[in-house]
PABASE-712261 format. One record per atom (N, C-alpha, C): residue in three letters; y, z, x. Coordinates in steps of 0.05 Angstrom, whole numbers, padded with zeros to 5 digits, always signed. Layout:
<atoms>
alaYZX...
</atoms>
This chain:
<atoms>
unk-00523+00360+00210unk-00498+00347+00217unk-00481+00343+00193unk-00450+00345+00196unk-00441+00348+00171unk-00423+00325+00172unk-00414+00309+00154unk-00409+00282+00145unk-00375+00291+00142unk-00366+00272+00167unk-00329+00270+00162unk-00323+00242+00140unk-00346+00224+00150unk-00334+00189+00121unk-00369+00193+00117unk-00368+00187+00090unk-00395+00176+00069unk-00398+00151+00055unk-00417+00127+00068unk-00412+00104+00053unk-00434+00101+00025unk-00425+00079+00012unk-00450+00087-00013unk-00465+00061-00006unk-00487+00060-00012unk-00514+00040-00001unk-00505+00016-00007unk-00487+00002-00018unk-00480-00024-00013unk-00462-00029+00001unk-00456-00015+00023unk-00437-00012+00055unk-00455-00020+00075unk-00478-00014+00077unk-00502-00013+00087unk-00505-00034+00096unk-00521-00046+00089unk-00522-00077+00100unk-00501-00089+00122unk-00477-00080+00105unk-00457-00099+00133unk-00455-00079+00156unk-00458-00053+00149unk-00448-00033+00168unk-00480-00039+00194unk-00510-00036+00190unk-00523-00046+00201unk-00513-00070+00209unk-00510-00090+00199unk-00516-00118+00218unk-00487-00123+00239unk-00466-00097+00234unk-00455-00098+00254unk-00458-00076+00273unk-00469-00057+00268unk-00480-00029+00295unk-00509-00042+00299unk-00531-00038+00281unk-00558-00039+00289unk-00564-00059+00312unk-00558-00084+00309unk-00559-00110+00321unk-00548-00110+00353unk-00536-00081+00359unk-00527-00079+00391unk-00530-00051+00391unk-00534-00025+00375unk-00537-00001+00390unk-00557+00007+00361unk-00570+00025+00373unk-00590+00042+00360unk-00567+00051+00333unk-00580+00055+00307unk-00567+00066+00296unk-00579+00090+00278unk-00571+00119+00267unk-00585+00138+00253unk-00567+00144+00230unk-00582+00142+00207unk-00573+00143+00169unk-00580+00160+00168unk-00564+00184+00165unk-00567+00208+00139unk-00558+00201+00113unk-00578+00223+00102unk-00569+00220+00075unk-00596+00235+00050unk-00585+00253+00049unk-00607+00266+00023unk-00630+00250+00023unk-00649+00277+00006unk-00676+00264-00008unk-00669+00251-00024unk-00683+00219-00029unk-00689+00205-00055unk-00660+00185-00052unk-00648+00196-00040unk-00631+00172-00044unk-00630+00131-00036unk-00648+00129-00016unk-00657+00113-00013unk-00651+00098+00015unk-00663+00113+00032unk-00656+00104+00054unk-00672+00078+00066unk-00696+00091+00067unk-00716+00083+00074unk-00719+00043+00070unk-00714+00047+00040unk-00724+00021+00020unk-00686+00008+00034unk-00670+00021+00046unk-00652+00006+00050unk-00652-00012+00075unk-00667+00008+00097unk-00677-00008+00124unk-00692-00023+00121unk-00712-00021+00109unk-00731-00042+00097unk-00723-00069+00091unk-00706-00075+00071unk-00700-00088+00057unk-00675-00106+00079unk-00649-00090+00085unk-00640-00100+00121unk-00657-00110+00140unk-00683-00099+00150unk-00697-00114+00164unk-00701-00144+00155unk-00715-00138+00127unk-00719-00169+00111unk-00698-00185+00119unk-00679-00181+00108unk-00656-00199+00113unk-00653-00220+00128unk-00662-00200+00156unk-00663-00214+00184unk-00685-00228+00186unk-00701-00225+00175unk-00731-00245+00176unk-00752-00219+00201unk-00741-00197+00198unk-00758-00180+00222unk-00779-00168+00198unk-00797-00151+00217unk-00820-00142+00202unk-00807-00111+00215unk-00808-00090+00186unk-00806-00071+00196unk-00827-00042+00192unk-00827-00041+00225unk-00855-00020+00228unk-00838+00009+00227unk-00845+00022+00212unk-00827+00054+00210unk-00856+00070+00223unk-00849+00084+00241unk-00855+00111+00252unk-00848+00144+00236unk-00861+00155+00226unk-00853+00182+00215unk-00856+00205+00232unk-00831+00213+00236unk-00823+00235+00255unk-00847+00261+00253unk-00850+00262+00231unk-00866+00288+00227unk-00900+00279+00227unk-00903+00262+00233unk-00933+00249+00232unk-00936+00243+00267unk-00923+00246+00283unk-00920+00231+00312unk-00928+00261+00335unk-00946+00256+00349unk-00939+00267+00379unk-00933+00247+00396unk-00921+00269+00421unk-00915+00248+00448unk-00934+00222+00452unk-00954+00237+00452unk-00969+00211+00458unk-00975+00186+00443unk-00967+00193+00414unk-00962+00168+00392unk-00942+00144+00403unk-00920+00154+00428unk-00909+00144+00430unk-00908+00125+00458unk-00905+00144+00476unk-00914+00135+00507unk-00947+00114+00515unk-00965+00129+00491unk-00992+00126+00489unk-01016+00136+00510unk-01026+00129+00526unk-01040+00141+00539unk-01055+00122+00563unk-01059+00147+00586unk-01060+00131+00607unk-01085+00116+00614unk-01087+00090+00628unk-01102+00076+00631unk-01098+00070+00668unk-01125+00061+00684unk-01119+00064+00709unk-01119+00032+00723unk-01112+00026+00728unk-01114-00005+00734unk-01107-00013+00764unk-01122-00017+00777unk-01122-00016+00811unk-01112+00002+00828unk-01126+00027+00808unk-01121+00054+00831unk-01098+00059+00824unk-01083+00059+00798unk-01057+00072+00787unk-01060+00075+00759unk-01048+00094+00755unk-01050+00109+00724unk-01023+00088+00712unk-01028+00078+00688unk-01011+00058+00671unk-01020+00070+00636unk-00989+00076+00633unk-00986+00092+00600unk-00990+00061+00586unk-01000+00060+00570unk-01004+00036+00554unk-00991+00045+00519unk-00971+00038+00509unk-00949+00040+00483unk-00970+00026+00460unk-00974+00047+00436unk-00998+00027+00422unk-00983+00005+00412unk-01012+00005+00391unk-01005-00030+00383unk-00975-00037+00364unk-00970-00005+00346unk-00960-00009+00330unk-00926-00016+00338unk-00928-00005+00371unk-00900-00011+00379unk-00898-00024+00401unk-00910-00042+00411unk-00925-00056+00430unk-00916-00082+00421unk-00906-00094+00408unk-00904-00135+00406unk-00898-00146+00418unk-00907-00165+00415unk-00892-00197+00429unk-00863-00202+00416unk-00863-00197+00390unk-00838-00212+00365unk-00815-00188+00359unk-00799-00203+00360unk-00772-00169+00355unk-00771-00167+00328unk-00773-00140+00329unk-00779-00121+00300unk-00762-00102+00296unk-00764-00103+00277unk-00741-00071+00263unk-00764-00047+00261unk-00750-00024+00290unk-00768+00001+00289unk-00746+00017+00269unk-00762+00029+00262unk-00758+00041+00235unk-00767+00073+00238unk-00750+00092+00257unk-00752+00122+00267unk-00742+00139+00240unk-00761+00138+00221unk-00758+00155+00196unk-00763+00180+00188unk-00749+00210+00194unk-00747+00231+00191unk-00750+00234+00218unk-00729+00220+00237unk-00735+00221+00264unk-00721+00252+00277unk-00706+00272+00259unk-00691+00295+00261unk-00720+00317+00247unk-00743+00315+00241unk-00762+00331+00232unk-00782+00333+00249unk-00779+00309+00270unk-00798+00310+00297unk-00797+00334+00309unk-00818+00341+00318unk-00810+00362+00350unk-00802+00353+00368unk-00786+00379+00380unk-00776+00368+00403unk-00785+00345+00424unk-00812+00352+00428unk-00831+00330+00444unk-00831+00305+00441unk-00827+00300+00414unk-00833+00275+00399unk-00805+00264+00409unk-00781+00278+00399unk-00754+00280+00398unk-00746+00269+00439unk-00762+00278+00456unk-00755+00273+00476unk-00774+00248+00479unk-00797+00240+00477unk-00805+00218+00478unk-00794+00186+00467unk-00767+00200+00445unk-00752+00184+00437unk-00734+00168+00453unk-00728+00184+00468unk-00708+00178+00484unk-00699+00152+00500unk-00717+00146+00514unk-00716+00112+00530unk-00720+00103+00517unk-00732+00099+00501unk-00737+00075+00470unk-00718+00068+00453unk-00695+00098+00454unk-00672+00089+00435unk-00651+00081+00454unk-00645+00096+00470unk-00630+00080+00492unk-00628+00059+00514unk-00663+00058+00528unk-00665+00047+00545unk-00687+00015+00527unk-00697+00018+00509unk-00710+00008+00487unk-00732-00004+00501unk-00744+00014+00513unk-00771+00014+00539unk-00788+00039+00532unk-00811+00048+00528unk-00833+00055+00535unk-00855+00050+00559unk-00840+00067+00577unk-00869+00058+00597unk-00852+00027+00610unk-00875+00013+00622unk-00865-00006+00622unk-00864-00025+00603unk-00861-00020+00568unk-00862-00037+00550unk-00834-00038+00542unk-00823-00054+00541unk-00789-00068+00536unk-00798-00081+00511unk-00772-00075+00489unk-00771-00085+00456unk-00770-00109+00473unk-00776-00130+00454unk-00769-00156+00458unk-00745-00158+00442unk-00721-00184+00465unk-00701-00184+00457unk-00696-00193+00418unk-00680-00190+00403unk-00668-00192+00385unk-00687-00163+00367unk-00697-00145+00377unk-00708-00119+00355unk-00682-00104+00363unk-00691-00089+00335unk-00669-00066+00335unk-00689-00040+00327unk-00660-00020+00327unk-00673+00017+00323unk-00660+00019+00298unk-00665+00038+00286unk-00650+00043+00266unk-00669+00078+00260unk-00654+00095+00264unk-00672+00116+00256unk-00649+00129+00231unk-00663+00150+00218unk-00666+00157+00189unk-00673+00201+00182unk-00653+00205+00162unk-00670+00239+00167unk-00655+00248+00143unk-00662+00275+00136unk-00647+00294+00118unk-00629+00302+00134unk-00608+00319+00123unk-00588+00346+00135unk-00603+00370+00132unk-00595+00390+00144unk-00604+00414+00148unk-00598+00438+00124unk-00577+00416+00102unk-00556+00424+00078unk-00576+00417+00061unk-00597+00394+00062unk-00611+00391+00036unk-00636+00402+00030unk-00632+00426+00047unk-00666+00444+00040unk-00687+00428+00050unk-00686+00417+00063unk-00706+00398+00074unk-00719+00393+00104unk-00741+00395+00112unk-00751+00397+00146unk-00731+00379+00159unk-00717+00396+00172unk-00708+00383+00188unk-00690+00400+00221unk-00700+00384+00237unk-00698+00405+00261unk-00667+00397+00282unk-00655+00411+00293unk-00634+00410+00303unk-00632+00378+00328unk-00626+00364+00329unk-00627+00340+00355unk-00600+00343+00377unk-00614+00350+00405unk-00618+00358+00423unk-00587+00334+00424unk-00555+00340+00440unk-00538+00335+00443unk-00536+00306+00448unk-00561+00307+00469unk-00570+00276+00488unk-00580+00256+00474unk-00589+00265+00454unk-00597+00245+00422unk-00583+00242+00412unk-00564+00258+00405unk-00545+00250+00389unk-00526+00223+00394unk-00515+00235+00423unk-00500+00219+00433unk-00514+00183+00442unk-00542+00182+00433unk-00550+00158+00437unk-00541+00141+00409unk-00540+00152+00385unk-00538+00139+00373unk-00517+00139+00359unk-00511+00121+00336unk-00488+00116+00316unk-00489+00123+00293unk-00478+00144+00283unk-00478+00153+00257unk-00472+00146+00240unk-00492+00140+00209unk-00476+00131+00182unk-00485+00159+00159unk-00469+00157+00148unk-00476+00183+00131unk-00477+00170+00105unk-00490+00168+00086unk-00505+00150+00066unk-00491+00176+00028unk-00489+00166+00014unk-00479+00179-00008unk-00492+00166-00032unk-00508+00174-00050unk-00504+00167-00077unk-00487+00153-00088unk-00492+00128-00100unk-00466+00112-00123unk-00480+00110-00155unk-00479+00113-00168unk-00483+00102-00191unk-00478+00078-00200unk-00459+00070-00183unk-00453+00037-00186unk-00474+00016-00169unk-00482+00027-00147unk-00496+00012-00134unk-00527+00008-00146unk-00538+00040-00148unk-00562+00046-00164unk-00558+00031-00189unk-00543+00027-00207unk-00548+00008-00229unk-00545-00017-00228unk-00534-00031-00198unk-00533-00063-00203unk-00558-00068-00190unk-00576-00050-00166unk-00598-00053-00166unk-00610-00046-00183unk-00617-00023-00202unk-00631-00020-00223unk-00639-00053-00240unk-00614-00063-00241unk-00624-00088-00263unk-00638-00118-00258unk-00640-00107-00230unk-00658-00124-00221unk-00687-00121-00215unk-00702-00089-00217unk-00712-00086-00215unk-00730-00069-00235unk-00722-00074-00251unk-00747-00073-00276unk-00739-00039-00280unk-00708-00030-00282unk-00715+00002-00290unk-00706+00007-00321unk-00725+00026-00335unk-00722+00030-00356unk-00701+00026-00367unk-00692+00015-00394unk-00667+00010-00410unk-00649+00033-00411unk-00675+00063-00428unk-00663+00082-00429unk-00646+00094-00407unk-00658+00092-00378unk-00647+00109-00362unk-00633+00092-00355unk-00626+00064-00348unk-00596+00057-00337unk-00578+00055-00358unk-00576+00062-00392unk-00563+00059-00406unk-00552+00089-00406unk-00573+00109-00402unk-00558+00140-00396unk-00544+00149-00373unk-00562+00132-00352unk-00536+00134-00314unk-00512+00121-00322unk-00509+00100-00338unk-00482+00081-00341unk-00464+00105-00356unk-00473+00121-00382unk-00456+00139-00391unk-00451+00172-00379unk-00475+00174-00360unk-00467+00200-00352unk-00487+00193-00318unk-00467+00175-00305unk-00464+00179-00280unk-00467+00203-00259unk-00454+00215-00265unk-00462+00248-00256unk-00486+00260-00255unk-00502+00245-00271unk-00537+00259-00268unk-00547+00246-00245unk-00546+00218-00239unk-00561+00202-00219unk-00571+00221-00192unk-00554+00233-00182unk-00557+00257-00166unk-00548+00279-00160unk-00572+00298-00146unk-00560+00328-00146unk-00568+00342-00132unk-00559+00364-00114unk-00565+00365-00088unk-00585+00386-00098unk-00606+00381-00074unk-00623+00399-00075unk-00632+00422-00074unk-00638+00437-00091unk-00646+00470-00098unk-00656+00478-00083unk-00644+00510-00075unk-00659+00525-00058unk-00684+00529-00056unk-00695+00528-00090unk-00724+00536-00096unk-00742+00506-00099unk-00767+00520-00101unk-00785+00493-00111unk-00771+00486-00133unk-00760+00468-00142unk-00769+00448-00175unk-00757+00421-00164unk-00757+00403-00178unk-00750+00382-00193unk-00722+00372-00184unk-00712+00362-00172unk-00674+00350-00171unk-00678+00322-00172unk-00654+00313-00179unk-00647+00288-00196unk-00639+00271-00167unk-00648+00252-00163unk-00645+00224-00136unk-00653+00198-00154unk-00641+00186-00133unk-00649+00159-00149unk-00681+00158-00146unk-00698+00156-00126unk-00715+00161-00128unk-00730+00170-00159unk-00723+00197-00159unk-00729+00213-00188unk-00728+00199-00206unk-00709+00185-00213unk-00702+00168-00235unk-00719+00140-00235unk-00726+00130-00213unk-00743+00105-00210unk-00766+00118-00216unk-00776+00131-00215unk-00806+00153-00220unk-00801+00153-00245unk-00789+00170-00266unk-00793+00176-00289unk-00782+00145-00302unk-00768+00123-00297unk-00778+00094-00300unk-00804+00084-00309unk-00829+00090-00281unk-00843+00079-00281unk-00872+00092-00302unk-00863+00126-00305unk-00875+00140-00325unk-00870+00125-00360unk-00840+00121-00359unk-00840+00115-00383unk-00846+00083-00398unk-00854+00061-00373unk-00858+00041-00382unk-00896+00046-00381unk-00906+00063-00366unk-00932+00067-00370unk-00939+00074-00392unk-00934+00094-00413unk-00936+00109-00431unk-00923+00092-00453unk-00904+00078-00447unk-00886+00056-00480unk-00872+00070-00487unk-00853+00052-00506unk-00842+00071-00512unk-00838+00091-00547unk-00874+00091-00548unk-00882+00104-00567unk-00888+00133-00564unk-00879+00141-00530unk-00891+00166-00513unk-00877+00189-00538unk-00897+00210-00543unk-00879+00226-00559unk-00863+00253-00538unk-00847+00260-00561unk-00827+00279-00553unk-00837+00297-00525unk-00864+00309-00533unk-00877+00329-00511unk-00873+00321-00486unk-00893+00294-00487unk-00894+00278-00459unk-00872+00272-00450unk-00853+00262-00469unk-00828+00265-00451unk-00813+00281-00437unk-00817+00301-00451unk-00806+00329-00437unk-00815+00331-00418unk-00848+00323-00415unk-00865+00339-00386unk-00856+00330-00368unk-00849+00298-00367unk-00840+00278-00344unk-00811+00281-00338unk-00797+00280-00359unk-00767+00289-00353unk-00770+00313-00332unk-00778+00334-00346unk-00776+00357-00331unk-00791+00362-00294unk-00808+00340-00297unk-00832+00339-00279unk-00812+00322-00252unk-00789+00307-00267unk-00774+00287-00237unk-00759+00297-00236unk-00731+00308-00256unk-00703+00319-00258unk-00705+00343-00267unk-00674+00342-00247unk-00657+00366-00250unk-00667+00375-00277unk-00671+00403-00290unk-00671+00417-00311unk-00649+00414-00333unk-00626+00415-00323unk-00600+00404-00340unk-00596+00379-00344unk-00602+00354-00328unk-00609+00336-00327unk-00629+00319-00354unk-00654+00323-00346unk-00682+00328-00368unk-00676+00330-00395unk-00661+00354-00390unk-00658+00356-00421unk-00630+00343-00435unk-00617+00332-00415unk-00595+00319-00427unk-00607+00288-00438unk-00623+00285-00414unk-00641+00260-00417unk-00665+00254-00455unk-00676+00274-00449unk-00687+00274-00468unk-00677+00279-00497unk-00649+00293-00499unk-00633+00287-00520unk-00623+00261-00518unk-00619+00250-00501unk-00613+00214-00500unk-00630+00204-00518unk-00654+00203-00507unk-00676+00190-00517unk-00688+00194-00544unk-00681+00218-00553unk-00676+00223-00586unk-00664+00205-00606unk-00642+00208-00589unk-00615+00198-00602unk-00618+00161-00609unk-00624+00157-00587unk-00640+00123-00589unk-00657+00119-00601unk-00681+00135-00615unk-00704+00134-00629unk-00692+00145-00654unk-00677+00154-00657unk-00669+00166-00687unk-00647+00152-00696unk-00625+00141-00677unk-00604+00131-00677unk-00582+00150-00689unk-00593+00166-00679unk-00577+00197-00694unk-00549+00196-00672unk-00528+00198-00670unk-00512+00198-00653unk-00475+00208-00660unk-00465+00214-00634unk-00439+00228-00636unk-00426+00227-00658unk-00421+00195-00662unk-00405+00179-00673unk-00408+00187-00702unk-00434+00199-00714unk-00439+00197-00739unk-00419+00222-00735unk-00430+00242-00719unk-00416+00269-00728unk-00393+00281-00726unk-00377+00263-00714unk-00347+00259-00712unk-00333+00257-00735unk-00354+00230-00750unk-00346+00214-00774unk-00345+00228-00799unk-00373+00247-00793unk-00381+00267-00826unk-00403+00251-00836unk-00411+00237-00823unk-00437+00222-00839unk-00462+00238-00825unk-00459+00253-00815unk-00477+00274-00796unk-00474+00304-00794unk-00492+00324-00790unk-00497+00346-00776unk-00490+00351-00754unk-00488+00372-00746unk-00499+00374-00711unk-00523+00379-00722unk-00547+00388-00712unk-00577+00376-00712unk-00582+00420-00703unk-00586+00424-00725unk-00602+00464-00722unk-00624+00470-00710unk-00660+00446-00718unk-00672+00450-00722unk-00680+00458-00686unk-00692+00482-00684unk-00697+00492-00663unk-00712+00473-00640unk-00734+00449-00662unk-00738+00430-00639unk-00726+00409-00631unk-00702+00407-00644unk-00675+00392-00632unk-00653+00404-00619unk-00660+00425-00606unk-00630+00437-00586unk-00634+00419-00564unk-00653+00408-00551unk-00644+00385-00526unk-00620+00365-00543unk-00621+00353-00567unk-00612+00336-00578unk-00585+00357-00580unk-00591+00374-00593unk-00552+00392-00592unk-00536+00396-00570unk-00561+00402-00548unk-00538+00406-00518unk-00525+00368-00511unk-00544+00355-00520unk-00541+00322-00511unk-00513+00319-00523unk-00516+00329-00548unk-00485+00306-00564unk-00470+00326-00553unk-00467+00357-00550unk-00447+00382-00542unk-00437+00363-00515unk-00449+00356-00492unk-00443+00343-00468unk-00432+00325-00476unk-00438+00300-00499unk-00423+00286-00499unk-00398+00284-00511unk-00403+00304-00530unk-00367+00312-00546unk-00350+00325-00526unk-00361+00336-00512unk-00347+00349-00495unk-00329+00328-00479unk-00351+00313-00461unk-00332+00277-00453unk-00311+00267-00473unk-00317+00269-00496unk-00297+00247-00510unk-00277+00267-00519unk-00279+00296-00523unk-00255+00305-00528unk-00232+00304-00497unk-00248+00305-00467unk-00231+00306-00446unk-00214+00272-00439unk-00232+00262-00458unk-00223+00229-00449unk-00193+00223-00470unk-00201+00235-00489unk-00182+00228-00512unk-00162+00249-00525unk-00161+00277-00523unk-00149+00287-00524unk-00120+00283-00506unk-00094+00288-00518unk-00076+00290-00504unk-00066+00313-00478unk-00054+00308-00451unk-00059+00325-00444unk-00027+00353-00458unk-00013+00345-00464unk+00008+00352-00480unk+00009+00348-00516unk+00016+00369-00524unk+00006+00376-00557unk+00038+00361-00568unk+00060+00357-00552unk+00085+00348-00558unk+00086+00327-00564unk+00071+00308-00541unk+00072+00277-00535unk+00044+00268-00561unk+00028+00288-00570unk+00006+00275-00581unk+00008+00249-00610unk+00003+00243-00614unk+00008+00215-00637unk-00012+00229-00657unk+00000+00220-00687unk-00015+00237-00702unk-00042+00226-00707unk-00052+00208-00700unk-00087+00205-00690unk-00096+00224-00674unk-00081+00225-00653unk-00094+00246-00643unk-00096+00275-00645unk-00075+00285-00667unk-00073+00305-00672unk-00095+00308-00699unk-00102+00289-00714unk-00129+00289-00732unk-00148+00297-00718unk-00150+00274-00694unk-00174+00285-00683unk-00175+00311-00664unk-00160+00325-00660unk-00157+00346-00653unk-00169+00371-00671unk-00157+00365-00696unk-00158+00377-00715unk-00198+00380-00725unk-00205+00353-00725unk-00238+00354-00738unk-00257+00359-00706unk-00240+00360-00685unk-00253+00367-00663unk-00260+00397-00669unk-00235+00416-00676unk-00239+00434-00677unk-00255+00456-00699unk-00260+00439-00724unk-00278+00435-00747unk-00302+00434-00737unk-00307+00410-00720unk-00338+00411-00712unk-00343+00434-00689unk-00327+00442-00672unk-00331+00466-00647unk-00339+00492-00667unk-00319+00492-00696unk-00337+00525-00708unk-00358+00511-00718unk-00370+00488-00732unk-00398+00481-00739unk-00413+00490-00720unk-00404+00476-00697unk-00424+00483-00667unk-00429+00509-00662unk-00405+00536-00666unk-00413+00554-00662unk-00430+00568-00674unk-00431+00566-00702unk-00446+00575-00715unk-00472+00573-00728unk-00488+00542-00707unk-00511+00546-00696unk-00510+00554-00678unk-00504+00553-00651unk-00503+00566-00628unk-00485+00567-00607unk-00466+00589-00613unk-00452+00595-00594unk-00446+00585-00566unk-00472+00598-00553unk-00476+00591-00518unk-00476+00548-00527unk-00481+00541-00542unk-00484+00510-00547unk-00459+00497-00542unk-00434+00515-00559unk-00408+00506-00565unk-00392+00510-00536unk-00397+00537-00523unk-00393+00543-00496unk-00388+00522-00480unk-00410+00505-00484unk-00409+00485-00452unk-00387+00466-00457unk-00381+00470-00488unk-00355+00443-00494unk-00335+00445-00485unk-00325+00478-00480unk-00299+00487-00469unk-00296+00497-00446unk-00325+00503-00432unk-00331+00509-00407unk-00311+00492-00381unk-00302+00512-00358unk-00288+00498-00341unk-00307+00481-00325unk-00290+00458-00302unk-00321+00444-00294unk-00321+00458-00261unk-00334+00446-00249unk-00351+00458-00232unk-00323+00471-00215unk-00303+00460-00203unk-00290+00471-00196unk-00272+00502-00201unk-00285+00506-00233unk-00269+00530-00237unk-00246+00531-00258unk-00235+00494-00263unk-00208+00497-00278unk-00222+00479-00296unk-00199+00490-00324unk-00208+00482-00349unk-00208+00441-00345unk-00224+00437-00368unk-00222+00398-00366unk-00215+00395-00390unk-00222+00415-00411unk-00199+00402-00439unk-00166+00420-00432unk-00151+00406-00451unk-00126+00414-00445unk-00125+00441-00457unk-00101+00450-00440unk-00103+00487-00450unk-00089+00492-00480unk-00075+00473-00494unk-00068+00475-00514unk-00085+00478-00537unk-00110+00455-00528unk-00130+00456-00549unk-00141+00479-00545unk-00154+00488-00523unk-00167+00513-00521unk-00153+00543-00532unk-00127+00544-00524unk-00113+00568-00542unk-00120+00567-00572unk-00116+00537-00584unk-00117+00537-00614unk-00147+00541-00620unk-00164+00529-00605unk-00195+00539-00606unk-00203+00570-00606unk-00188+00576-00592unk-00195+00606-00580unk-00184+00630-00609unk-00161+00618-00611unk-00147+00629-00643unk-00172+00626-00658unk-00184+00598-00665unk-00198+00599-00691unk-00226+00611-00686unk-00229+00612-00667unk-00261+00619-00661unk-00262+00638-00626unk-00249+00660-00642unk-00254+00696-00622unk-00275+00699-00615unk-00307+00686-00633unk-00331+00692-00623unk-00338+00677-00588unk-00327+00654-00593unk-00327+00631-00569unk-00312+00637-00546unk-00280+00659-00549unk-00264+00659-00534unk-00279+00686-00518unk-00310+00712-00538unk-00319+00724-00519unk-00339+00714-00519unk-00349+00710-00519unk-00377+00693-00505unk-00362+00675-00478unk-00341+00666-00470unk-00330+00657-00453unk-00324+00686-00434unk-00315+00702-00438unk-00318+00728-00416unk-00349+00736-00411
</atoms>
């Protein structure tokens, strides 16, 4: 299903307690982003206890349950787990990865909110939960008549939200001090192939690696875990972070001249780290007109382009990503600087073809 409005997880809450509370409601929203721990936590709210069902763990009969005969009539008896006396938050999680079977056994329960003859008790709610079919992830087509039972929210990554929960919940210094400066990592849609992509999830994981380990973990181990939760570009941006905080080696020196860029072959995570970050502070601060520029900024124009031939001449492909267009295709430093770049450094302007 493809998403016309996307709210970010601190929409949530109010957006439930005004759909859930009178119609069934179903959250998409990527792996790892946090769905799950969001119904959860909404249930709390309400003082309900919430029992989640997993779509891909369920047959029919998990649901309806099975028949029992009671004065010469067959009676489906709904187990225990969805069976109460007390209204509860059902919790239909990866309820789009079910089979069809499962997917039609759904049906009176989300609409009619009956099994058999077992009726939710009044004040429970539905709330079901799944991937898209976009995120590489099990997930099976739902049948029109499903659809139309429920209310759609389409769920998005924030960086803002993930860090004001982060600080309440015990996540590493390093990593909410690196999501605060490069937001853009927090998430990333998921790869065609097996590896590693970056969710909040991911990031709460390699959290809980790095307060296990201290933060005496050396370089290796860091790499294994970086690499082991996140995105690959990600990881290693990460782990040049984490350099940089242990060495206190940073941009600012090498802007200044009190610094290198950093050669030594087992610091290129650390050269692509500060390359990413020079790259930010030349798009933030550069002028976008060479006319209007103030002569500060034409200094720093000037030792910007001092350090881009240093850069090239450890590594080229290094200096690349500084002038690289962004995802869309069009340049993000201004084209003035890049002509004068491209003048002083021909090696950079082909390595860019």
């Amino acid at each position: 299903m493809q998403a016309a409005v996307t709210v970010t997880p601190a929409r949530v809450p109010e957006l439930l307690l005004g759909l859930a509370t009178v119609r069934p409601v179903f959250l998409w929203g990527a792996p790892g982003i946090g769905k799950s721990s969001l119904v959860r936590s909404f249930a709390e709210s309400l003082g309900l206890e919430c029992v989640s069902l997993l779509g891909t763990q369920l047959a029919p009969e998990d649901l309806i349950g099975v028949p029992q005969i009671r004065d010469g009539r067959s009676v489906f008896c709904p187990p225990e787990a969805i069976a109460r006396d007390e209204p509860y938050c059902l919790f239909l999680d990866e309820l789009n990865a079910a089979t069809p079977d499962v997917q039609k056994a759904f049906y009176s329960l989300i609409l009619d909110r009956r099994i058999g003859g077992y009726e939710l008790p009044p004040g429970s709610i539905v709330i079901g939960a799944g991937n898209r079919a976009s995120d590489n992830a099990l997930a099976r087509p739902i049948a029109s008549a499903l659809v139309n039972r429920l209310t759609h929210v389409h769920l998005r990554a924030s960086a803002t939200d993930w860090l004001a929960w982060a600080a309440g919940n015990g996540i590493h210094p390093w990593i909410t001090d690196h999501i605060t400066d490069r937001p853009d990592h927090l998430w990333s849609a998921p790869p065609k192939n097996e590896e590693p992509f970056s969710t909040p999830r991911s990031w709460h994981m390699l959290s809980d690696a790095l307060h296990s380990f201290g933060e005496d973990v050396d370089d290796e181990t860091l790499q294994v875990v970086a690499h082991g939760t996140l995105t690959p570009a990600h990881a290693t941006a990460f782990c040049g972070y984490a350099k940089i905080v242990r060495s206190r080696f940073g941009l600012e020196a090498v802007i200044k001249g009190d610094a290198r860029w950093p050669s030594a072959v087992e610091d290129r995570d650390l050269l692509y780290f500060l390359a990413e970050s020079f790259r930010g502070r030349l798009a933030k601060e550069l002028p976008a007109s060479r006319e209007h520029a103030s002569p500060s900024a034409m200094q720093f124009a000037h030792r910007a382009k001092s350090l881009l031939v240093q850069l090239a001449e450890i590594s080229v492909e290094v200096a690349r990503t500084v002038v690289a267009e962004d995802a869309d295709g069009l340049p993000l430093l201004p084209s003035w600087f890049l002509v004068e770049a491209a003048r002083d450094m021909p090696r950079l302007v082909e390595a860019r073809r």
